[in-house]
N, C-alpha and C positions, 0 to 999 in steps of 0.2 A: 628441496626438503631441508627445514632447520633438522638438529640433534644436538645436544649438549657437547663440548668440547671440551677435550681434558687439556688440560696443560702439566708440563713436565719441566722439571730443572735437566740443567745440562749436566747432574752427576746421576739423573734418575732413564735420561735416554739412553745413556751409556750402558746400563743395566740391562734398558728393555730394549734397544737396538738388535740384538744379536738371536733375540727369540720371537719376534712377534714383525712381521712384514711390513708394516706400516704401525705409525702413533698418531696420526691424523686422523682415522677415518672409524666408523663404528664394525667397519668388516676389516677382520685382517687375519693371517695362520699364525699357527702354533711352530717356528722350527726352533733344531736343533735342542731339541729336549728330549729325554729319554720318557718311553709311553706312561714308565709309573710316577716320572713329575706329570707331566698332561692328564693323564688318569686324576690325581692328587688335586690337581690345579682346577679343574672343570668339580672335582665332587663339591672342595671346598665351595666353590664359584655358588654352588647353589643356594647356598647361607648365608651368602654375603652380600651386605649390601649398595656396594661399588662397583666398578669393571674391576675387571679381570686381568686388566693391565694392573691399574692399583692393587691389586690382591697378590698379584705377583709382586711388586715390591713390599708390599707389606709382611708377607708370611714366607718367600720361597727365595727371593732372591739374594739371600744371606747362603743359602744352602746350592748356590749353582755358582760353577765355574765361572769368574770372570772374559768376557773376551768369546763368549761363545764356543770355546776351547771344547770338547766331549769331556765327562766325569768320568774320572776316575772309579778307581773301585772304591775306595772312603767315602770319594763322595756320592755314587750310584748306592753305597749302601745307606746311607742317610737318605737319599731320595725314596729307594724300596721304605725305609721304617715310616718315613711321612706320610708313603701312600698308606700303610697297615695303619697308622692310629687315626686316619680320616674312615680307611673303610671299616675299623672297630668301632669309632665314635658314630658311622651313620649306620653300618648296617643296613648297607641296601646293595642289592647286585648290579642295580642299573651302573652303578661308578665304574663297573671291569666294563660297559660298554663303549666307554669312550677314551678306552687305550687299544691300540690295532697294532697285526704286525703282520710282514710278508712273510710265507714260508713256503720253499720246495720240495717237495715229496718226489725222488723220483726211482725208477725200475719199480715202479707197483703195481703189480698185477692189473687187470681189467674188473676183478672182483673186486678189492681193495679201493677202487678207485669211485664205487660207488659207495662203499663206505662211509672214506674221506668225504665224501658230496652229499651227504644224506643234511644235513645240518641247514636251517634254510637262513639262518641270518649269516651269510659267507658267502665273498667271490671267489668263485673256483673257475680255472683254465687247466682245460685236459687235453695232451697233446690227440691227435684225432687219426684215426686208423684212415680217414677216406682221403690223408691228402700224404702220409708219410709212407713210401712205402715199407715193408719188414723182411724184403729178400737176401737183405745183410747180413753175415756172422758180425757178431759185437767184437770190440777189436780183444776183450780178452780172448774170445771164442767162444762158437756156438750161438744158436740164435734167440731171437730175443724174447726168452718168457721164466716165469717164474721157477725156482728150482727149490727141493727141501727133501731133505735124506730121506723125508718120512715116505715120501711118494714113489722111489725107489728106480731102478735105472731103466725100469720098464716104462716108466711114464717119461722119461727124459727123452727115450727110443721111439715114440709115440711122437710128442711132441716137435721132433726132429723131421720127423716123416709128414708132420703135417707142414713144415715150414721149409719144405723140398716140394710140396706138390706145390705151393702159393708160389714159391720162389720160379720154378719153372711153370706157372701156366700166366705168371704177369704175363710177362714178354707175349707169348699166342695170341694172350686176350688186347695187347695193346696192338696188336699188329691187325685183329679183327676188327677193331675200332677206325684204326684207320681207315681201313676201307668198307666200313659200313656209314663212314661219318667221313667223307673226304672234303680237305681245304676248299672253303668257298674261298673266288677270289678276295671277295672283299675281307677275309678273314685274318688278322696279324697269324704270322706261324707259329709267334712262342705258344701265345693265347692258344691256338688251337691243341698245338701239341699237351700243352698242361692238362686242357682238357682232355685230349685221350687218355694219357697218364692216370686223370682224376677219375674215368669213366673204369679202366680198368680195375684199379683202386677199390673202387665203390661194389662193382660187381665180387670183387674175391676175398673183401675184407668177411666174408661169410665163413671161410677158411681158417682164419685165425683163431686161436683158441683163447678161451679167458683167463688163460696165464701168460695174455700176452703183456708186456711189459710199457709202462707209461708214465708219462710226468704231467705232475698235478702242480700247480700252482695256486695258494692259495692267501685270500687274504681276509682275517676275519680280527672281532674285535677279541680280550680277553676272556670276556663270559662265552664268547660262542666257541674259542680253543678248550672253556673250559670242558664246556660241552661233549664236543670231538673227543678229547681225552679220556674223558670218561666212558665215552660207547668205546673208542678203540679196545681201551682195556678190561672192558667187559665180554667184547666180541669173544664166541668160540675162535675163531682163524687167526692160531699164531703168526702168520702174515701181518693180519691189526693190532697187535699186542705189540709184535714186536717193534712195528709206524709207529705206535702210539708212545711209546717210551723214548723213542728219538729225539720224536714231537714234542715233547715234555721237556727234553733236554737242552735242545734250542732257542723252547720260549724261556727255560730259567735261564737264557743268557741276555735274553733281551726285556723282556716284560716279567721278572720272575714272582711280582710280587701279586700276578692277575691269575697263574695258574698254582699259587702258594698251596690253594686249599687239597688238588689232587694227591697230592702224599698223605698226608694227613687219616690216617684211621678212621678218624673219628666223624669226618666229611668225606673224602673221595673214596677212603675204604667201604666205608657205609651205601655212598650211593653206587659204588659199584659192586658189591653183593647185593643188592635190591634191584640194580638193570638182571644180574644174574640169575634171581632165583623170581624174577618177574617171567624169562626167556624159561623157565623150567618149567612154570608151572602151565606156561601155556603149551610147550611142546605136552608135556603129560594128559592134556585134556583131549588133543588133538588124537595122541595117541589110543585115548580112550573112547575118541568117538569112532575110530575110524577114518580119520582124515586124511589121513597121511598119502605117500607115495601109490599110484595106480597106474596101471597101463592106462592113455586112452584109448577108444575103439575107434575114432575115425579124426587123429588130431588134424588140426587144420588149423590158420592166423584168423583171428576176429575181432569184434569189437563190437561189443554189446552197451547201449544206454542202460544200464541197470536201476535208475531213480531221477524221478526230478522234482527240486522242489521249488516252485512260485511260479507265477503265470507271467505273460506278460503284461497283464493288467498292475500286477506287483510293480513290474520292470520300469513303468510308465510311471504310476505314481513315485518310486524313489528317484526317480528323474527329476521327476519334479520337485520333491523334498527340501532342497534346498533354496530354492527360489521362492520357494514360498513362505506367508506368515501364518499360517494355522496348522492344527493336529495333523497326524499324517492320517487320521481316520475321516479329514473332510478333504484330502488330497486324494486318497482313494475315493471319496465318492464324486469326486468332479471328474475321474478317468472311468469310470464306472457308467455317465453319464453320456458319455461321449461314443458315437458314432465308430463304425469301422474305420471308414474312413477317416474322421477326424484322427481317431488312433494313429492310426498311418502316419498322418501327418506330425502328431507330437511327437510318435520315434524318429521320424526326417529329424523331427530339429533336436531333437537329444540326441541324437549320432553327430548330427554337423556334416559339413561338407570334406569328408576325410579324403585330403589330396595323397595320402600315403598308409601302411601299414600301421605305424608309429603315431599316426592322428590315432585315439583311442575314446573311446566315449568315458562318460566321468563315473563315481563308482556307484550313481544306481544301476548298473549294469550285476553289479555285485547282488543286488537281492535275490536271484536266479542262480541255482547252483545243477550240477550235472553228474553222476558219478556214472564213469563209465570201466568197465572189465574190461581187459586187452588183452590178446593172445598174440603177441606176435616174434618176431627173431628178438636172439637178445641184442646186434646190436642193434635195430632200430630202440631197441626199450632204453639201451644206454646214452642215447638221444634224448628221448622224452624225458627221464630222468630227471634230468639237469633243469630241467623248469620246476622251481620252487616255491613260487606264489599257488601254491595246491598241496593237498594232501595225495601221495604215492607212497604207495604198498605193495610190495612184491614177495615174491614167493623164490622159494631155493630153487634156483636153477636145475634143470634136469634134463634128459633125452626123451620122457616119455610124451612131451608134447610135438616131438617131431621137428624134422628142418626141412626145408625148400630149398631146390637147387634153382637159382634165377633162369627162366627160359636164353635170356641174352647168351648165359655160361656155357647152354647145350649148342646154342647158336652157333658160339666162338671154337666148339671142337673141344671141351674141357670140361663136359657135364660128366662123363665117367670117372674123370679122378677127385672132382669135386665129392660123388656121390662116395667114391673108395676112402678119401679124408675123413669124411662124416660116421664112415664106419668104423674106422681107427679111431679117433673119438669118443666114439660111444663107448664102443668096446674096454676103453683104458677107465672112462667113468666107472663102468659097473666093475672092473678090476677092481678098482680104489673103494666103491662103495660096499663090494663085498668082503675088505679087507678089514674094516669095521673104519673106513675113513671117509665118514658122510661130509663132514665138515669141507675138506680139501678135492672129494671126488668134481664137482663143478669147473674146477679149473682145469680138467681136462677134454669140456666141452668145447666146441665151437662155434662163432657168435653166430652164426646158422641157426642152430637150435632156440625151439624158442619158450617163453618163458611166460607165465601168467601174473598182470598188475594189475592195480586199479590207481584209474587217476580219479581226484572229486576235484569239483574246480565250477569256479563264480563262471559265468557269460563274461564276464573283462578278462578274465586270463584266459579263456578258451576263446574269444577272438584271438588274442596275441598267440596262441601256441600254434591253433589252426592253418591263421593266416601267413605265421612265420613258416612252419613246416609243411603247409602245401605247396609253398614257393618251387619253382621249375627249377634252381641249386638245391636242392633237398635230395637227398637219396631214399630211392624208389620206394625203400620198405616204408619209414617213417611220415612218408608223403602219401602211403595208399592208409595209414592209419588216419592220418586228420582229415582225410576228403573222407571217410566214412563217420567220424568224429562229424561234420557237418551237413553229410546225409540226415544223419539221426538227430541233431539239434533241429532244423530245418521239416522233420516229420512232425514234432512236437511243437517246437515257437518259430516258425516260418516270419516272424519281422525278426527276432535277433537272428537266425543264418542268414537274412538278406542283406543285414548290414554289413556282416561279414565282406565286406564288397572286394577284399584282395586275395581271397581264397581262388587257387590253382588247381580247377580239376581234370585238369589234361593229361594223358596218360600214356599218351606213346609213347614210344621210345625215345630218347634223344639224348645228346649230350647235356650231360645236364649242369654242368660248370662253363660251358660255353658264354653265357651272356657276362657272368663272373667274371671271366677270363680277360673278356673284351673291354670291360668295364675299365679296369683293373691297369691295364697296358693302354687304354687313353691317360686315367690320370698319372703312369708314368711318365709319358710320353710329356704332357701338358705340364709336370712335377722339373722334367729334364729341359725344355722351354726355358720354363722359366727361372732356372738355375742360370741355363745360358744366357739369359738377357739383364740377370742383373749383376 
């Protein structure tokens, strides 16, 4: 492939040497710039009509360190003013989209941590209850969950007692595991053992409460911190108010000029009393119809299809949509045309031959959507959560929908203290809620209890969430929700659940980090090889 080739003097490489990876080729990175030059550097870029290299020496490279040296504070502050009179002169949000930074969140509650994650343009990593155990005092002391005066020593006392029953019923339930689950030969030991460990894990993370304590990682552009910031500090839960102002303080050390606007009255003031008195007016309606808090009479985990809209006659024709050179109202009538069986046939070929999960059909899969209502423990929902090509909506956590003690847990001799947890739990919520602390009572539930959402979501994310979370590494909860998630797809458009083709509906018991495990300790194994041979 020809491209045009820039040429540079030997005083102009010297310049762009130190920020840009290559000067030869039309792809190359941005380093050792601070995000509000980059931010600055890409908005200009769009107005101009040169690369970006040349635009760099034309407008910026006067204003950056020689030598790729880090800026100062002089000169970081002349950088921040360049990004402000590009994003005054354009006036457009997309520019905070192309400055990013990493940031760690951590001791945050389980509450909190869906919060932080709620935002769909951000990578977030959340430390995960099925693989860490929490039978540890933290080294200040005491163990690991959320604490605040307002909640009172009774809830601390509570909380205590619930991370005495987990802390002693691991060990029972790992020692059940073993010998419900004993070493095949062929099986490595470590592999094995982890997986008991993971199996135990999995089964008692139902124990812990939503003030258990976690770390978030996350990494998002400008506009989507700005985002964040602005629900934290809108959130009732001084827990998110008080992340949120952290959060705030951090980014003004790195990107200050992408979250400038959240201080500001007259923008972040503004739109964080209109997130607030938006959240008012709907708690008041709700209040007014009756919506609110109820016992249920017979609660129970489910999963209802609550709507669908397109057929797969839809499905086929946007399949086709792009390949083809006419209306899509003569692409619908040449699917329209066609036979059952032909049908059949043209979904074969718009799925492909998918040798894996991760093969995925293209987005006329998208014209098909699914809203479904889910009932089930919170933490399977803290799972599903985290898939963000969908709209999720959930509801304030409570006891009145009820928890499950895992048959496995009565199995292992640990169903009565399980069930005695769940009652200290509850008991400390309606303490708190009766105390007039509706806000904070949730964090004294246990991920046991469960909780009512709704996912809506295209047929191409709900293969990927299905296929991923029926997978045999899946924990049990979140695994019996997507095999009914493709029961009910499968009732209604029976070719999209047949493509579905890496969907997992096996249900026994088993260890379920086992293949994981095995995986895992060949490519060590194969990693330490060939460390040794070279």
């Amino acid at each position: 492939m020809r491209y045009p080739a820039e040429h540079f003097t030997p005083e102009e490489v010297a310049l762009l040497a130190p920020h840009f990876t290559n000067l030869d080729r039309p792809v190359f990175a941005l380093v050792n710039l601070p995000e509000t030059v980059k931010g600055a550097l890409f908005a200009r870029y769009s107005r101009y009509s040169g690369s970006v290299r040349r635009l760099y020496l034309d407008e910026f490279a006067a204003d950056t360190p020689a030598g790729g040296r880090p800026f100062d504070a002089e000169e970081g502050a002349r950088a921040a003013g360049l990004y402000e009179r590009v994003f005054v002169g354009y006036g457009d949000d997309s520019i905070a989209q192309v400055g990013g930074a990493h940031v760690a969140c951590e001791w945050v509650s389980n509450i909190l941590t869906k919060v932080l994650q709620r935002g769909r343009l951000a990578a977030y990593l959340e430390q995960s209850t099925r693989y860490i155990p929490y039978d540890k005092a933290l080294p200040s002391g005491g163990y690991r969950f959320y604490r605040d005066d307002r909640l009172g020593p009774e809830f601390v006392a509570a909380m205590d007692e619930l991370f005495v029953i987990y802390s002693r019923s691991l060990g029972r339930v790992e020692e059940w595991a073993a010998g419900r689950w004993p070493r095949a030969d062929a099986e490595p030991e470590a592999a094995w053992r982890r997986s008991i460990r993971a199996k135990a894990l999995d089964l008692l993370r139902g124990l812990l409460p939503a003030a258990t304590l976690s770390h978030v990682g996350i990494y998002a552009s400008g506009q989507a911190y700005e985002q964040l910031l602005l629900r934290l500090m809108a959130s009732p839960l001084p827990e998110a108010r008080e992340f949120g102002a952290m959060i705030l303080g951090e980014l003004q050390q790195v990107m200050p000029s992408f979250v400038s606007r959240v201080e500001r009255p007259e923008r972040g003031g503004e739109w964080i009393a209109y997130l607030q008195d938006r959240r008012t007016g709907t708690e008041k309606w709700v209040e007014r119809l009756g919506l609110g808090r109820r016992e249920e009479s017979d609660p129970a985990p489910s999963v209802d299809l609550l709507g669908v809209e397109g057929s797969e006659a839809d499905l086929l024709a946007a399949c086709l949509y792009e390949a083809a050179a006419v209306p899509e109202s003569e692409v619908r009538a040449g699917v329209d045309s066609l036979s059952e069986d032909q049908r059949g046939a043209l979904l074969a070929a718009a799925v492909g031959d998918r040798l894996n999960r991760r093969h995925r059909p293209g987005r006329g899969f998208e014209a098909l959507r699914y809203r479904f209502e889910i009932v089930s423990d919170y933490g399977a929902f803290r799972d599903l959560q985290r898939h963000r090509m969908l709209t999720v909506q959930w509801q304030r956590l409570g006891p009145d929908l009820g928890a499950g003690v895992p048959d496995e847990v009565r199995e292992a001799g640990v169903g009565g203290e399980f069930e005695r947890a769940l009652e200290i739990s509850r008991a400390e919520y309606e303490r708190l809620a009766a105390a007039g602390l509706a806000e904070l009572a949730p964090y004294a539930l246990s991920l046991a209890f469960r909780i009512r959402y709704l996912l809506d979501l295209n047929a191409r994310e709900a293969m990927h969430l299905i296929e991923l979370r029926s997978g045999r590494e899946g924990h049990p909860t979140y695994r019996a929700v997507a095999q009914a998630m493709h029961e009910q797809i499968a009732a209604v458009h029976p070719g999209v659940a047949a493509a579905m083709k890496f969907v997992d509906d096996s249900t026994e018991p088993r260890l379920e980090r086992m293949m994981s495990e095995i995986r895992t300790h060949r490519k060590r194994l194969a990693a330490d090889s060939g460390s040794a041979n070279s």
